[in-house]
MMTF fields as JSON, N, C-alpha, C and O atoms, coordinates in Angstrom:
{
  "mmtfVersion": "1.0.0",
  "mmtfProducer": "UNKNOWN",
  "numBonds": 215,
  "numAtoms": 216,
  "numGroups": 54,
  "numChains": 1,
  "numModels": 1,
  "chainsPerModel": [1],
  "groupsPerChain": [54],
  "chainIdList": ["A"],
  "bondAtomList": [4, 2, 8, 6, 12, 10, 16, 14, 20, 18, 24, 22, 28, 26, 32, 30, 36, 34, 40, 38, 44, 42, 48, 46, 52, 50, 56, 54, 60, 58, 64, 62, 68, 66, 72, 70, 76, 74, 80, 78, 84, 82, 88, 86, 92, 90, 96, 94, 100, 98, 104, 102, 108, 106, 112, 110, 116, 114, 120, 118, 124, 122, 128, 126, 132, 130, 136, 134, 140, 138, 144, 142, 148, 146, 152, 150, 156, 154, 160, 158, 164, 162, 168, 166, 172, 170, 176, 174, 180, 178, 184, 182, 188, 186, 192, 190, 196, 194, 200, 198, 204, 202, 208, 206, 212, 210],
  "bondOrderList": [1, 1, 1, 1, 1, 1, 1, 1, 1, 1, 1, 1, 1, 1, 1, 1, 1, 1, 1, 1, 1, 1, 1, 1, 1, 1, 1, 1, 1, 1, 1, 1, 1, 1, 1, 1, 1, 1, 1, 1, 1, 1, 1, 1, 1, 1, 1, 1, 1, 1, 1, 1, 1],
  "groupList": [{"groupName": "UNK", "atomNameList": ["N", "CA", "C", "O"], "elementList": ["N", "C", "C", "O"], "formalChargeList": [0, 0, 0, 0], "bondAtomList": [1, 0, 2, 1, 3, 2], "bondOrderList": [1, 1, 2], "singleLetterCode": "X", "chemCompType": "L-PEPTIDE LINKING"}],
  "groupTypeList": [0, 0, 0, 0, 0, 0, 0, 0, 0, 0, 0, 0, 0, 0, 0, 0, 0, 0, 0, 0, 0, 0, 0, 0, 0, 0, 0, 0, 0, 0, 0, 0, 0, 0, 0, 0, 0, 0, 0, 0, 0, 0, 0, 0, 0, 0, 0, 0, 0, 0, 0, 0, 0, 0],
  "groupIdList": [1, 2, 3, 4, 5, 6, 7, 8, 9, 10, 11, 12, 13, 14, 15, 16, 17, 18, 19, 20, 21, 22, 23, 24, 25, 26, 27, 28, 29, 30, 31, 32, 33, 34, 35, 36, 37, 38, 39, 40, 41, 42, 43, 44, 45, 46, 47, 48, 49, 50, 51, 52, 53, 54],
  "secStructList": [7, 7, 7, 7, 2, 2, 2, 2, 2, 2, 2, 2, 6, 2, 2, 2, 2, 6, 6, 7, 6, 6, 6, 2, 2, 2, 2, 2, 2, 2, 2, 2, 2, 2, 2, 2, 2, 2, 2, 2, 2, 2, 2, 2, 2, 2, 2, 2, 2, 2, 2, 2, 2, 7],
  "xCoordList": [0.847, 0.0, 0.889, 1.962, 0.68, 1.784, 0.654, -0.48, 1.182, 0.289, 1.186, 2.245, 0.239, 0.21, 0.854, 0.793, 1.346, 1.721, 0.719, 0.721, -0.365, -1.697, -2.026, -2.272, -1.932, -2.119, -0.922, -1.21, 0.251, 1.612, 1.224, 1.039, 1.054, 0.463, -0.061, 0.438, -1.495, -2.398, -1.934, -2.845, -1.225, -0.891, 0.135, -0.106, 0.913, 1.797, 1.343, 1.805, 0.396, -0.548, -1.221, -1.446, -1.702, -2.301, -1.415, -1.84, -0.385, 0.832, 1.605, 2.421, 1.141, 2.006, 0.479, 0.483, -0.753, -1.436, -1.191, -0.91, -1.275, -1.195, 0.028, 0.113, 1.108, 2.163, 2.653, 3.392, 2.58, 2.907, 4.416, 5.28, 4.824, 6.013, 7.094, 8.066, 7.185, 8.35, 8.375, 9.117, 7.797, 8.291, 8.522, 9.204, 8.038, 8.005, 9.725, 9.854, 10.979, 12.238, 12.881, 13.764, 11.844, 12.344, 11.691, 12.223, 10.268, 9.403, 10.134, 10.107, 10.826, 11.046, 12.928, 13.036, 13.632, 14.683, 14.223, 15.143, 13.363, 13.228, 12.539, 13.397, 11.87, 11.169, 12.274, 12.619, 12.848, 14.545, 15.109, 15.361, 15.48, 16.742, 15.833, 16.113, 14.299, 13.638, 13.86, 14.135, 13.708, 14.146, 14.779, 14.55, 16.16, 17.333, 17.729, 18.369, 17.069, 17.576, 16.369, 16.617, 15.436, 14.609, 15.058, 14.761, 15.894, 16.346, 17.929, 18.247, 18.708, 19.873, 19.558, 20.129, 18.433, 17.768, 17.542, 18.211, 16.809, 16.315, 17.145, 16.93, 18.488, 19.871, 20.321, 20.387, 20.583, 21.053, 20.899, 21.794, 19.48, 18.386, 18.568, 18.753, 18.713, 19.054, 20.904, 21.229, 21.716, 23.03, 23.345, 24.357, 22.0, 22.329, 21.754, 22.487, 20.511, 19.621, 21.06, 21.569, 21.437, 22.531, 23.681, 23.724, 24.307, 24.624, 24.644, 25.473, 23.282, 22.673, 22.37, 22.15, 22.434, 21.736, 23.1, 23.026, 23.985, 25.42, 26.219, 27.414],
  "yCoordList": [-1.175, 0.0, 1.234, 1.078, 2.331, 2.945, 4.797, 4.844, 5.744, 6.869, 8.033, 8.189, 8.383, 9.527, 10.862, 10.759, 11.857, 13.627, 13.519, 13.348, 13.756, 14.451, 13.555, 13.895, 12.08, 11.634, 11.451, 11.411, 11.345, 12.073, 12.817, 12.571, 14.262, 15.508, 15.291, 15.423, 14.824, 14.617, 13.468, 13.362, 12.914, 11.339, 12.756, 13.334, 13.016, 14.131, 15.122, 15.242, 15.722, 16.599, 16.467, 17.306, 14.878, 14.396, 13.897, 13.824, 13.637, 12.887, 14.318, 14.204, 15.695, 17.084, 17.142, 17.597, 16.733, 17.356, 16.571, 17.081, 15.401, 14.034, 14.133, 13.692, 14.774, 14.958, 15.632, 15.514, 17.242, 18.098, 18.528, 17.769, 19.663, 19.857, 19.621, 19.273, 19.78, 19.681, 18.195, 18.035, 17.02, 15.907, 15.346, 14.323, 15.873, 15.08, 14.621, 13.429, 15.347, 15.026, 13.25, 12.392, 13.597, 12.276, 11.157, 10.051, 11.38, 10.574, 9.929, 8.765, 11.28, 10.583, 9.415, 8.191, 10.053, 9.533, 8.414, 7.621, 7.78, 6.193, 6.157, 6.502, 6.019, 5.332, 4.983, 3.823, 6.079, 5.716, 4.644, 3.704, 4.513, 3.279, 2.511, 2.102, 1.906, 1.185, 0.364, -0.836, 1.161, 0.776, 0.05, -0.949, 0.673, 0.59, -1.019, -1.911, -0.881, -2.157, -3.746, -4.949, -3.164, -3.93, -4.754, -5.876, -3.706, -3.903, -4.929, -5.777, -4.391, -5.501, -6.655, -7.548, -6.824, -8.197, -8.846, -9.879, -8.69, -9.324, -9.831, -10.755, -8.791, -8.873, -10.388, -11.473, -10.018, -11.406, -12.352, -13.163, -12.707, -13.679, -14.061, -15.265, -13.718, -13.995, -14.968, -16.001, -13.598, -14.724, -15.915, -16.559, -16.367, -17.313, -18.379, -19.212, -18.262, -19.293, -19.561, -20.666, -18.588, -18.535, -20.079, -21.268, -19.422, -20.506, -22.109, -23.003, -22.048, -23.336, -24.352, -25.561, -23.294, -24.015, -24.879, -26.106, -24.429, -24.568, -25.914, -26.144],
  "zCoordList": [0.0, 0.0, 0.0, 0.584, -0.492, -0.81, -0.764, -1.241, -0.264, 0.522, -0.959, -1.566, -0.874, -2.102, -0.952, 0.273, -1.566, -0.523, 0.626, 1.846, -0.652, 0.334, 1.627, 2.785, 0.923, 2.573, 3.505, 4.701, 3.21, 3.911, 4.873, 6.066, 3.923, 4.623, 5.887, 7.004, 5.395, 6.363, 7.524, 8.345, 7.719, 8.667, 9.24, 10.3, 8.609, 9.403, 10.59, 11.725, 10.014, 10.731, 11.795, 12.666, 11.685, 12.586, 13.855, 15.008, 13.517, 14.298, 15.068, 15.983, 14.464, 15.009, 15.766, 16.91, 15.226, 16.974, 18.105, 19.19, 17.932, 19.026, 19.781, 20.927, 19.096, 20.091, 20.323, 21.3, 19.345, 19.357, 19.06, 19.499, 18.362, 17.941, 18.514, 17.843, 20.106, 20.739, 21.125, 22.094, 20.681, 20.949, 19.8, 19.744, 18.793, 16.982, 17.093, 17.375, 16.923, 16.618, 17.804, 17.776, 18.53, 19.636, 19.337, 19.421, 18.896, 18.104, 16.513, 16.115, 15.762, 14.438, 15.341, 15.277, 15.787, 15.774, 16.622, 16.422, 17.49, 17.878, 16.637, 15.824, 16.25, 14.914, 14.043, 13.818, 13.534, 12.898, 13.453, 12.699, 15.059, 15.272, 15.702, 16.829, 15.082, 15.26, 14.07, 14.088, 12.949, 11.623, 11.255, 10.574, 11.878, 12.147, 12.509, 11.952, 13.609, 14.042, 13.637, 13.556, 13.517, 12.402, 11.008, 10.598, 10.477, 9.399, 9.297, 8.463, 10.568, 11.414, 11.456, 10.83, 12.334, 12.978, 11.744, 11.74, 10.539, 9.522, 8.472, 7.687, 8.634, 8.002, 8.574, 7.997, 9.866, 10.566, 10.597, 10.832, 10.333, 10.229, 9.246, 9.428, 7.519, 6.694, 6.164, 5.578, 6.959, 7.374, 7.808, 7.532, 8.861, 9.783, 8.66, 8.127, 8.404, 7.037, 6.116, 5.929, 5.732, 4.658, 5.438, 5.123, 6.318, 6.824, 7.229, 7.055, 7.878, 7.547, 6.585, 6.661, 5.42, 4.276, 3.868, 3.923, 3.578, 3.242, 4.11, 3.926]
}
């Protein structure tokens, strides 16, 4: 599923009333090393299969 600007926009907007401006940057950077390490874990997970298979 894939969000066009406008609804960007709008999910944005909604996410600056619910938490308001002065917490958004603490909000985006855990979401980031959530990613982050989401994206590690799944890395790893893939190495280890790799391994096994072999």
């Amino acid at each position: 599923m894939r969000f066009g600007m406008g609804e960007l926009i709008i999910i944005l907007a909604i996410i600056l009333l619910l938490f308001g401006a002065s917490r958004l940057p603490a909000i985006a950077r855990a979401l980031g090393d959530a990613i982050k390490e989401f994206k590690k874990g799944t890395k790893e997970t893939g190495d280890d299969s790799d391994k096994h298979a072999g």
